[in-house]
Backbone bond lengths (Angstrom), bond angles and torsions (degrees), N, CA, C in turn:
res aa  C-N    CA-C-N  psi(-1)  N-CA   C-N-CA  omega(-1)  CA-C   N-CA-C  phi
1 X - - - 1.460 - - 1.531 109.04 -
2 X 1.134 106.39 145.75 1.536 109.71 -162.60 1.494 98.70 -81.87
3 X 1.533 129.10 178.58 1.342 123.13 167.23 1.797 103.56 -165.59
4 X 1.408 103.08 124.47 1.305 103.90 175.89 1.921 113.59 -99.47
5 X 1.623 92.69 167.95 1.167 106.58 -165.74 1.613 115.64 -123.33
6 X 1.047 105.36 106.95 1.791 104.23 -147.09 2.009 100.45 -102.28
7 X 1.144 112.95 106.89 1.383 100.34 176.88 1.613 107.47 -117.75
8 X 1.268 88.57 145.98 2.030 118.06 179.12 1.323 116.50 -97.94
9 X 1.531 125.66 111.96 1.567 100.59 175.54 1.545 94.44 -82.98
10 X 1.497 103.20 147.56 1.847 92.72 172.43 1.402 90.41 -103.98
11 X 1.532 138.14 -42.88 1.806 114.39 -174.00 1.438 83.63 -125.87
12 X 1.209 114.85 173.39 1.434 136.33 168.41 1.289 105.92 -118.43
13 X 1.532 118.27 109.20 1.829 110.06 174.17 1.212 113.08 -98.97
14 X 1.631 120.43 -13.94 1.725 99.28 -167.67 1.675 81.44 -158.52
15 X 1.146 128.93 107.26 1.300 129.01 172.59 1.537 125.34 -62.21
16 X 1.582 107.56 -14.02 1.253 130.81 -160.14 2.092 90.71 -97.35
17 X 1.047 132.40 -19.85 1.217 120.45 -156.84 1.475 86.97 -117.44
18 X 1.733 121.95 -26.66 1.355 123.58 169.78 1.460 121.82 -37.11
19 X 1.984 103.49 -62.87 1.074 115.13 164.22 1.360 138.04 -44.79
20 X 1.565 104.06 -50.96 1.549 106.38 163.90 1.822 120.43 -35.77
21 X 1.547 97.85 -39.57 1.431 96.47 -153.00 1.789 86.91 -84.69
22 X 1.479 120.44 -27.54 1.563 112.22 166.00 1.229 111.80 -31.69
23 X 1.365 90.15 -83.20 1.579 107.43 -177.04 1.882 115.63 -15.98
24 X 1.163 111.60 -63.25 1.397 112.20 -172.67 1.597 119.77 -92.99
25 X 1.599 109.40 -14.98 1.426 102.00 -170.94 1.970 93.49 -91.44
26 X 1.370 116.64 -9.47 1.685 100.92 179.21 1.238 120.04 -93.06
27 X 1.353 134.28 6.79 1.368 140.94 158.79 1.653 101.33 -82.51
28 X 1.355 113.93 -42.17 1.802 114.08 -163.71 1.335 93.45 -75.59
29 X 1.475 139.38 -43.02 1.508 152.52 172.13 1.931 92.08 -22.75
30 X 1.444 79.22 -75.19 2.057 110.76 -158.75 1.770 104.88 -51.79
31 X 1.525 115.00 -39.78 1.345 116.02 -176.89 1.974 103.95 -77.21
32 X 1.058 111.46 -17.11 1.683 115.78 164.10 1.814 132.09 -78.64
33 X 1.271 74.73 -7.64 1.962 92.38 168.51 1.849 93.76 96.15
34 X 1.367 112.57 6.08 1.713 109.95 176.05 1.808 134.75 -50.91
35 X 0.686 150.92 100.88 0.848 144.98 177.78 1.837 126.60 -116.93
36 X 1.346 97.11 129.90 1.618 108.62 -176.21 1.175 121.96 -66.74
37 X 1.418 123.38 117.31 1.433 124.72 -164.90 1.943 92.70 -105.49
38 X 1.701 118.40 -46.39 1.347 123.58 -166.60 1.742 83.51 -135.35
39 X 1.626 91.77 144.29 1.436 110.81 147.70 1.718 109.49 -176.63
40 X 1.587 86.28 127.16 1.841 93.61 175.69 1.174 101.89 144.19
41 X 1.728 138.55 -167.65 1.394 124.94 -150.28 1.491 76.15 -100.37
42 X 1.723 100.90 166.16 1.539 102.18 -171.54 1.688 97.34 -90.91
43 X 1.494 112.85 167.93 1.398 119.66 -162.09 1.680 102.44 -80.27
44 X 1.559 112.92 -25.18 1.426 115.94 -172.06 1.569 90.57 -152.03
45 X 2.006 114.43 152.98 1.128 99.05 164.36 1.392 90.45 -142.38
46 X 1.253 129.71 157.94 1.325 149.49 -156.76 1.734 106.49 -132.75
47 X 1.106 109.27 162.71 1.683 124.61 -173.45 1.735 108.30 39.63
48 X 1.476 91.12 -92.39 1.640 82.47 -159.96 2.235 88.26 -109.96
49 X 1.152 99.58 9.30 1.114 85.78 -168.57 1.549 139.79 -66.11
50 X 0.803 126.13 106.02 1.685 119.70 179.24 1.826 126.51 -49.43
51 X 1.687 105.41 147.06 0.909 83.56 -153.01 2.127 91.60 -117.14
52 X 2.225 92.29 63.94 1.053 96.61 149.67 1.350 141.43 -130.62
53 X 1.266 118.55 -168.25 1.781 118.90 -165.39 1.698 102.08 -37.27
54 X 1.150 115.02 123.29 1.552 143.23 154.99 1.535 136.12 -97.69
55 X 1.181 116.27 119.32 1.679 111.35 -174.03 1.385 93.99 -132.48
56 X 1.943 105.39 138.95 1.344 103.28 168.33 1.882 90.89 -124.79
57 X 1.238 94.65 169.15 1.390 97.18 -177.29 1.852 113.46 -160.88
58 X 0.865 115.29 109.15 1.733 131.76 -179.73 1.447 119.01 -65.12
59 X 1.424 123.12 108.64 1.099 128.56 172.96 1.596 110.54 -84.60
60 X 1.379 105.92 158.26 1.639 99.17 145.34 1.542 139.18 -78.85
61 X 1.419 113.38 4.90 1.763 125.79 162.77 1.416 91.13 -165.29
62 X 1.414 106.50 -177.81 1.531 131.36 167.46 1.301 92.86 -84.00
63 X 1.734 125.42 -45.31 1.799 85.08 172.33 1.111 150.67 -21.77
64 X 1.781 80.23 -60.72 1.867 104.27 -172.25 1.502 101.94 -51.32
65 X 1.642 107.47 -70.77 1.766 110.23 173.52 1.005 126.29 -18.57
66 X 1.382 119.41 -54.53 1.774 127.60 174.65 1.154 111.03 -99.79
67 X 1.117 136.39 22.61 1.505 124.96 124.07 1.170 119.13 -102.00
68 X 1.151 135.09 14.55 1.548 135.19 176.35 1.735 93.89 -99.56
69 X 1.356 103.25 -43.68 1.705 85.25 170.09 1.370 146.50 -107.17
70 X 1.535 102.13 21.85 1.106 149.57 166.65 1.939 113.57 -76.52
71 X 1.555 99.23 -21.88 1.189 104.53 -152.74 1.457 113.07 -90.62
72 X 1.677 122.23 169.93 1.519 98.23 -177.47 1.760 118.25 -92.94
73 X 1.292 95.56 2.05 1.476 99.21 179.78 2.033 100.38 -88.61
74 X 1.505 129.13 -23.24 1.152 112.32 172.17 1.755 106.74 -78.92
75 X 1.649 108.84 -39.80 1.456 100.52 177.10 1.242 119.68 -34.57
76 X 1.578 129.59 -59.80 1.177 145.41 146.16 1.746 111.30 5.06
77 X 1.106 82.62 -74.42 1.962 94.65 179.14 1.066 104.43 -72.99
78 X 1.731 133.16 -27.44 1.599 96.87 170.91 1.490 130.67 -88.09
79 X 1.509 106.28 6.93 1.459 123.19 -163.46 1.565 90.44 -83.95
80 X 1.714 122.42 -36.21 1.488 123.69 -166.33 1.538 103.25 -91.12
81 X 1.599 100.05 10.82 1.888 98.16 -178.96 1.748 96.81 -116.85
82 X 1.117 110.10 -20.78 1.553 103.55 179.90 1.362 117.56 29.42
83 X 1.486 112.58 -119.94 1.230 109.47 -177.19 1.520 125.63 -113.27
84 X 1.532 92.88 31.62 1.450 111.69 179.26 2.012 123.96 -67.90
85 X 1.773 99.72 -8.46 1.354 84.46 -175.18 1.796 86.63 -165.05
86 X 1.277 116.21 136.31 1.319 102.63 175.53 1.393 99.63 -107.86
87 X 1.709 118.89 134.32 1.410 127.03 178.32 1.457 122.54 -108.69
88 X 1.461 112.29 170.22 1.554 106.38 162.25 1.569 94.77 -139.64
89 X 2.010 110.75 111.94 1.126 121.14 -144.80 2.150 79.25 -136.17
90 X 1.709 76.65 124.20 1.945 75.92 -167.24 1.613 100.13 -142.93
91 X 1.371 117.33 125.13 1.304 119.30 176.37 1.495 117.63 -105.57
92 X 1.610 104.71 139.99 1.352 117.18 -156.05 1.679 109.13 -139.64
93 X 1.532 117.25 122.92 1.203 129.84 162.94 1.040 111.74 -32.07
94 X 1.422 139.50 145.75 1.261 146.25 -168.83 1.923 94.51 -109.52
95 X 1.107 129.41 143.63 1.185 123.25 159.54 1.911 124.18 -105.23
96 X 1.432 95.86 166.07 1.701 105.13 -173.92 1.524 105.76 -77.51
């Protein structure tokens, strides 16, 4: 069962350390079977939603997902994101 991985930036503190953490967390993503379905500010946001940068991304299980960020090549990327962006980064079973 597939399972996506839906992340929220809630602030952006340093756009410069964001990138860094691009840089290294979208190769470690891609070697986990990840793939980018959304990324960028969303076009509309509704209820409580903010209207910043969003990425969703489709695994082939929640394994894969949580071991891709489990992994030491995403650790990597979050060490170069520090406290550059605070998120709400949530992985979710895909349904039939």
């Amino acid at each position: 069962m597939t399972a996506y991985w839906v992340n929220t930036v809630m602030e952006m503190r340093d756009p410069e350390k964001v990138a860094a953490y691009a840089e290294l967390a979208t190769p470690a993503i891609a070697a986990a079977g990840g793939r980018f379905l959304a990324r960028g500010v969303p076009a509309k946001a509704y209820e409580a939603g903010l209207l910043e940068r969003q990425v969703v991304i489709v695994f082939p299980s929640v394994e894969a997902a949580v071991g891709c960020y489990e992994s030491a090549e995403y650790r990597a990327a979050m060490e170069a994101l520090g406290d550059g962006a605070v998120r709400d980064l949530r992985i979710s079973e895909g349904v039939e």
